[in-house]
N, C-alpha and C positions, 0 to 999 in steps of 0.2 A: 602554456608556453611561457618561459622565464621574460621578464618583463627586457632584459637587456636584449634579448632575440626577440620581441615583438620592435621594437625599438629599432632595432639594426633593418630591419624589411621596411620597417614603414621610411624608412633613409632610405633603402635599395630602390625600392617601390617610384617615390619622388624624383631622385637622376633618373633613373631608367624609363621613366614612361614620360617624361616631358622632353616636349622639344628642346634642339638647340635653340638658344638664344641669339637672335641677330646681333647681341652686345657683342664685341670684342674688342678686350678688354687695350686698350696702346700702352705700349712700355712707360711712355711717361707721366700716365695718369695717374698713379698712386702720390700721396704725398706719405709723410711721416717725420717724427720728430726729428728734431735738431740734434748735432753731436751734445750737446749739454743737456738736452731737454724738453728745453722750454719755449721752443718756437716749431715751428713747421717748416720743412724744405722739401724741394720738388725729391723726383726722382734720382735727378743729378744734382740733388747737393745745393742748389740756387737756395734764396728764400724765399718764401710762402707764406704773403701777410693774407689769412682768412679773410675774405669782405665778401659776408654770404648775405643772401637776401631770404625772407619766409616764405615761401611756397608750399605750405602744410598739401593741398591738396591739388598741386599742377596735372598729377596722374590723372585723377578722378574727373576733375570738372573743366579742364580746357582740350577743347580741339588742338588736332595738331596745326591746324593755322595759326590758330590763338597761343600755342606755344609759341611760337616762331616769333610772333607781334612779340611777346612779354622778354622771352630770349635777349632778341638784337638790343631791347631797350635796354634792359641790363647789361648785354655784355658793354654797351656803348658807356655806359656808368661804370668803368670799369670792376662788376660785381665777378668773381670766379668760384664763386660756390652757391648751390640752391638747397633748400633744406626743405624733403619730399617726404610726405608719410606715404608708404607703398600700400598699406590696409588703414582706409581714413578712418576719422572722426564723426564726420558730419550725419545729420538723417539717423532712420534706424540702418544699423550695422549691418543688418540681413536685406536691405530692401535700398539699396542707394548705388545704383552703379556709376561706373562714368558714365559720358554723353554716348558711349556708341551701347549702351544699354548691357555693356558685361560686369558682373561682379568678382573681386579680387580672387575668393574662395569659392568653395562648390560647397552649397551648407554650411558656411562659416566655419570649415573645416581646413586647418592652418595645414594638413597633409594633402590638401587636394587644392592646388594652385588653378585657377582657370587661366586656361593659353591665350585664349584673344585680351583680355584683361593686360596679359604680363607682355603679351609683344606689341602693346600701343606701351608701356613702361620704357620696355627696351629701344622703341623711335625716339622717344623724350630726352633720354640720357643722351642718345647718338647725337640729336640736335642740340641737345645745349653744349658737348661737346666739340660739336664745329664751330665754335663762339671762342672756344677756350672756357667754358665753363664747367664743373663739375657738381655731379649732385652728391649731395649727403644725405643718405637715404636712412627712413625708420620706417623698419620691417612692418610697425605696427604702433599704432594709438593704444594708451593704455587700457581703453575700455574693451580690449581684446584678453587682457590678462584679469577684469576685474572691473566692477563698476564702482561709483563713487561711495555707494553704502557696503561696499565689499562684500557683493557676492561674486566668485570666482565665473568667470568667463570660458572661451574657447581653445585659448592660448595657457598651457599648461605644461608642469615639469617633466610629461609624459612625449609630448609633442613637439616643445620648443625647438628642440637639438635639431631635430625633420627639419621641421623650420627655415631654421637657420642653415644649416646645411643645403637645401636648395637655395635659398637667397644669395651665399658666401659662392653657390657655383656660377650663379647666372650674373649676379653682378659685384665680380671681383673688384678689386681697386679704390671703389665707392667707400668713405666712411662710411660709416653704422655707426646710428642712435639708439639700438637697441629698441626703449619702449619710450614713448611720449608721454609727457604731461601728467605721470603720475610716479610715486616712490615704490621701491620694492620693499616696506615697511608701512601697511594700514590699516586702518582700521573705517569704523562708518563715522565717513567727513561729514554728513549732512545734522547726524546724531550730536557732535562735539560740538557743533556753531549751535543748535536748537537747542541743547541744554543749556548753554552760558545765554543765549537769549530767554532765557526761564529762570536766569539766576543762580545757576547753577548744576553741578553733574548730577543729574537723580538715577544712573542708569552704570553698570559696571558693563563697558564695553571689549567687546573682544578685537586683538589685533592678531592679524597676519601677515608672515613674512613671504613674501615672493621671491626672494633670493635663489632660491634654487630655479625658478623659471628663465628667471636672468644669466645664471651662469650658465645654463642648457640652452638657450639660445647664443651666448656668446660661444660656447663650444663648438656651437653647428656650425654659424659664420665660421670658425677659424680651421673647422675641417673641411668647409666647400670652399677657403680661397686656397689653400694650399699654398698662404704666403703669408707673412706677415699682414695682419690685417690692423686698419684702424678704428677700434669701438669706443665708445662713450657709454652715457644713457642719457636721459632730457630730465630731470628731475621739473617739479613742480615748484613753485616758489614757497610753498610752505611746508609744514613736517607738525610731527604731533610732539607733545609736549612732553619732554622725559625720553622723545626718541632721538634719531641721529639727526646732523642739521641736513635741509635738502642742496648737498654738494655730490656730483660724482663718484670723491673719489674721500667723501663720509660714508658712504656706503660701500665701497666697494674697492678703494685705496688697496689693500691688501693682494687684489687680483689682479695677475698678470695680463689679462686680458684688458683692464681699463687700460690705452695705449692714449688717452689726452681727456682731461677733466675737466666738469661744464658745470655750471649753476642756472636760473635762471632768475633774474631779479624782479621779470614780474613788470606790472600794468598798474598796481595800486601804490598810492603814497601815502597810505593808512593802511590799518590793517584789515583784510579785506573777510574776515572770517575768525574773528575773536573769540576763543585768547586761543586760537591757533599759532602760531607763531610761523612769521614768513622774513621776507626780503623786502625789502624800501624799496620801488620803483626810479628814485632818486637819490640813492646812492649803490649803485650797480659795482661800482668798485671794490665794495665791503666786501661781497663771497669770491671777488676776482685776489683781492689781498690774501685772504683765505689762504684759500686753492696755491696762489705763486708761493705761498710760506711752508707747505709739504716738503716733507725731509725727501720723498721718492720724489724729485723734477720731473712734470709732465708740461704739455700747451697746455693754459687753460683758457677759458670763455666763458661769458655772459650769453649764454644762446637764445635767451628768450629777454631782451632788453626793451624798454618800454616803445610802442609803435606808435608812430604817428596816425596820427586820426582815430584815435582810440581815446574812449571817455576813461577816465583815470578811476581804477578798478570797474571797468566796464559800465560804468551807473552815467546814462542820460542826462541825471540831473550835476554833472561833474563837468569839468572842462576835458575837451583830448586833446591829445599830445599833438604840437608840431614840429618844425626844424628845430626850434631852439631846444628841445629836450632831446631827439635824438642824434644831437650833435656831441652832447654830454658824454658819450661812448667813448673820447676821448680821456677823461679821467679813468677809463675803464683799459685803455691800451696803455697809459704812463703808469699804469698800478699792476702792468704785469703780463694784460692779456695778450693771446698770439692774433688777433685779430676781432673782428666786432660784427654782429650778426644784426643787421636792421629787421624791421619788420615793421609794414603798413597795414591796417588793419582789413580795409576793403582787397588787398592784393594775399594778404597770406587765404584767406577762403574761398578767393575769387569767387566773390558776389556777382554776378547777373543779374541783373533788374528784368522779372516776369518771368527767370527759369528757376532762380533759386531763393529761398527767403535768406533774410540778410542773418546775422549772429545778433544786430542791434549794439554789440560792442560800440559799437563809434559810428558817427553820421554816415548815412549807406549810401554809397554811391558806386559806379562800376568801379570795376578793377583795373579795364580799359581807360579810364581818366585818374585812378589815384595811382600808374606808375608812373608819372608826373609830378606827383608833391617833390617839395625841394630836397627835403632830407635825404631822397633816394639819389640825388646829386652829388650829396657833398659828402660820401662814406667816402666816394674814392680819393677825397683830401686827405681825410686822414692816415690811409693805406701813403699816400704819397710822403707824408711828413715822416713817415717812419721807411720807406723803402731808399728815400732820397739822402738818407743818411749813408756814411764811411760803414763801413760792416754790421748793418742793422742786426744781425744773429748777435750782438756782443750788447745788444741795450740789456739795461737793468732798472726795474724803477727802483726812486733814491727818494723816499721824501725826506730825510734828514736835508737836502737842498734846501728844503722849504723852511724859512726861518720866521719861528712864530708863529702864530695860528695859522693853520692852513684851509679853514672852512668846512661846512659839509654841504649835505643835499645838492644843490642846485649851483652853490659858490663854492665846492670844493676845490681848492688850486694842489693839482700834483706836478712830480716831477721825475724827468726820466733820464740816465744818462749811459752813456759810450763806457763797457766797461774798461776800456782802457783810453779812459779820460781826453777820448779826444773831439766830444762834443756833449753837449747837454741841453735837455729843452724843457721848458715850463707852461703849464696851460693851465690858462685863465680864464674862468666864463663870467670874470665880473671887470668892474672896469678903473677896479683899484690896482695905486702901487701895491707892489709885493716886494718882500725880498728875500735873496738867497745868499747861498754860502757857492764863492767859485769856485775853492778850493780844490774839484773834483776834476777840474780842466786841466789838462797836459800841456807842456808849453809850446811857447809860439805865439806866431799871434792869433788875436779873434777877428773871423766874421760874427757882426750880431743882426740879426735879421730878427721883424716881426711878420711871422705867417699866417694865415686868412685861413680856417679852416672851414669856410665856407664856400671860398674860390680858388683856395689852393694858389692862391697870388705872397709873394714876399716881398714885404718894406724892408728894405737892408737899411742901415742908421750905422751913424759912430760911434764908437764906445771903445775909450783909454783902459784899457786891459790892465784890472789893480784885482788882488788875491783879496778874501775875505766875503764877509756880508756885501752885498751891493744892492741897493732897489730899481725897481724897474717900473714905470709907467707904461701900461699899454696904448696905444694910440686911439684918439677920439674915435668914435664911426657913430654912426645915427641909426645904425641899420640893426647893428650886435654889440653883442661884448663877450665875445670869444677870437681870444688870441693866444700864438704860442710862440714864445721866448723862444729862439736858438741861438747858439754860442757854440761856434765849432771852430777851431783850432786849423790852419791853415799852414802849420809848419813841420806837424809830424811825420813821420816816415808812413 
């Protein structure tokens, strides 16, 4: 039989014999790009600043009680997007179901969905939806396409399209991640790090392309929503040497199917797998610069930005992150991005103490007590300083503002402004004067406020409105030293 007619049954096969889905899908829940591009808006047109949370595996390992508990916290944080892998990570892949003991597939066979599996899926979407929350869902973890030393997996150019195709019918509207945590360009990652540990390459290694498993899964999604759908993929934070860098839309720019483009900057502030070549954990905004600098305008995002309570590249003997690094997200929204993805390390695995072993990434504790750390607080500032703006769809980051060195890592000062000059902000995570060029202000006069991106509170101050360089002192605090400039014009139409 011709493989395009094996192909089409095993589609037919997949709608036809599974149930309906309790999902249905409400008019208003798709998002999609902005008339220009580069931001997100509802369905009608509002705008839509992403502030998603990591829930790698909500499906898998929480009750729907325990949904409901993590749910209301977030949505109370104002967070409105979750990011769920549908076929996890965790455990062996053939032997790890959720808590009610079903596993995703029948024989890790991407054409044979198991029913009780996918309709505790479809209660989780429906609940975080009565929140106002959306999930952003991936089909599958990449060691469904491929393991670390590449050998080829379950999920393949034969099957994907099936795939996708049932996923794109059951749960429309939902972005799609495509694959997680790994590139559609590899080769044996474990091979490259143990050779440069030896001094060198002794070994001529072979690479494979997965591109085609990628565009036959995005084909299926876009023939099971029967609508405009929104796809990405999750790249890894590194890539091999002499290949593409690990951006979205480095890989895959060219297809019409990438509809908003993601990096991920990663957990380490060294290089975490030498001479690999990756992403600074602490400067997130470099593949966000990237990405906004594409001649085709898409939203783009840091989706994988460094998590609180995570040892810095995973190693024990390291410090891990807390508020004060995932607040840094902020240079990563003034540098372009349409929004900012947290993620805490005990809450993206949802650790259980005595059900489940921990990842050891960061100090273990439930997941039940770390949707409480601070950072998971104070994303919704940042979503605020940028929605609380005069027509936030029209920001542009600008660092020609920024006059003079403008820092990196951890003291990077960026700047963002009203493309029709009729506000502009600066953020600072240090507790020096800075100075800028006003020149980008429209006339009138100025409110100048300094904003808490911490508590989302404003010091409003005076300030004799003169064109040119001006510097600015951020205000003492004991507590931080992140602050952000605003200067918004009060007279224009």
């Amino acid at each position: 039989m011709p493989f395009f007619s094996r192909l089409s049954l095993s589609i037919l096969t997949l709608i036809f014999t599974t149930k309906a889905s309790s999902w249905q899908m409400p008019a208003e829940y798709p998002i999609q790009a902005s008339p220009n591009g580069r931001h997100f808006v509802t369905s009608t047109g509002e705008p839509f600043f992403w502030q998603a949370d990591t829930a790698w595996v909500m499906f898998h390992r929480l009750k729907l009680t325990e949904v409901q508990k993590y749910r209301d916290d977030r949505a109370a944080k104002g967070f409105n997007m979750l990011l769920a892998v549908a076929v996890n990570q965790f455990g062996k892949v053939d032997q790890d179901p959720n808590r009610a003991g079903d596993l995703p597939l029948l024989n890790r066979d991407p054409t044979k969905p198991n029913e009780p599996y996918w309709t505790h899926v479809d209660e989780v979407v429906q609940m975080a939806w009565e929140r106002g929350i959306r999930i952003a869902m991936f089909p599958s973890w990449g060691n469904y396409i491929h393991d670390n030393v590449d050998n080829p997996k379950s999920i393949n150019a034969s099957n994907a399209r099936a795939f996708g195709t049932w996923i794109g019918k059951r749960y429309p509207g939902l972005p799609k991640m495509l694959v997680a945590d790994t590139n559609p360009y590899w080769t044996n990652k474990s091979a490259v790090s143990n050779n440069y540990k030896l001094g060198g390459r002794h070994e001529t290694l072979r690479y494979t392309d997965y591109s085609a498993v990628y565009d036959e899964l995005a084909a299926g999604l876009i023939e099971g929503e029967e609508s405009k759908a929104m796809i990405t993929i999750h790249c890894t934070n590194q890539w091999f040497e002499g290949g593409t860098i690990a951006l979205a839309s480095a890989f895959f720019g060219d297809r019409k199917w990438l509809t908003f483009d993601t990096s991920q900057s990663g957990h380490a502030s060294y290089p975490p797998n030498p001479p690999i070549p990756w992403w600074n954990a602490a400067r997130g905004y470099e593949p966000v610069e990237l990405m906004y600098a594409s001649t085709n305008p898409r939203p783009v995002l840091d989706n994988g930005a460094k998590y609180e309570n995570r040892y810095d590249n995973s190693k024990p003997v390291n410090p891990y992150g807390n508020a004060s690094d995932v607040v840094l997200m902020l240079s990563e929204v003034f540098s372009g991005a349409a929004g900012l993805t947290y993620g805490a390390d005990n809450v993206m695995q949802f650790y259980i103490p005595d059900l489940f072993e921990p990842a050891n990434s960061g100090p273990a504790r439930s997941w039940a007590e770390d949707i409480h750390l601070p950072g998971s607080s104070q994303m919704q500032y940042i979503k605020k300083v940028i929605l609380n703006r005069p027509s936030p769809l029209d920001r542009v980051p600008d660092q020609s503002i920024i006059v003079g060195d403008s820092g990196t890592d951890a003291k990077h000062v960026t700047a963002i402004r009203d493309g029709n000059g009729r506000w502009l902000m600066v953020y600072t995570p240090t507790r020096k004067a800075f100075t800028i060029d006003t020149s980008s202000l429209g006339e009138g006069s100025v409110e100048s406020s300094w904003y808490d991106p911490l508590t989302g509170i404003c010091q409003v101050f005076e300030w004799q409105r003169r064109l040119g360089n001006v510097t600015f002192t951020p205000p003492l605090n004991g507590m931080h030293s992140d602050w952000v400039l605003v200067l918004e014009t009060k007279n224009n139409a």
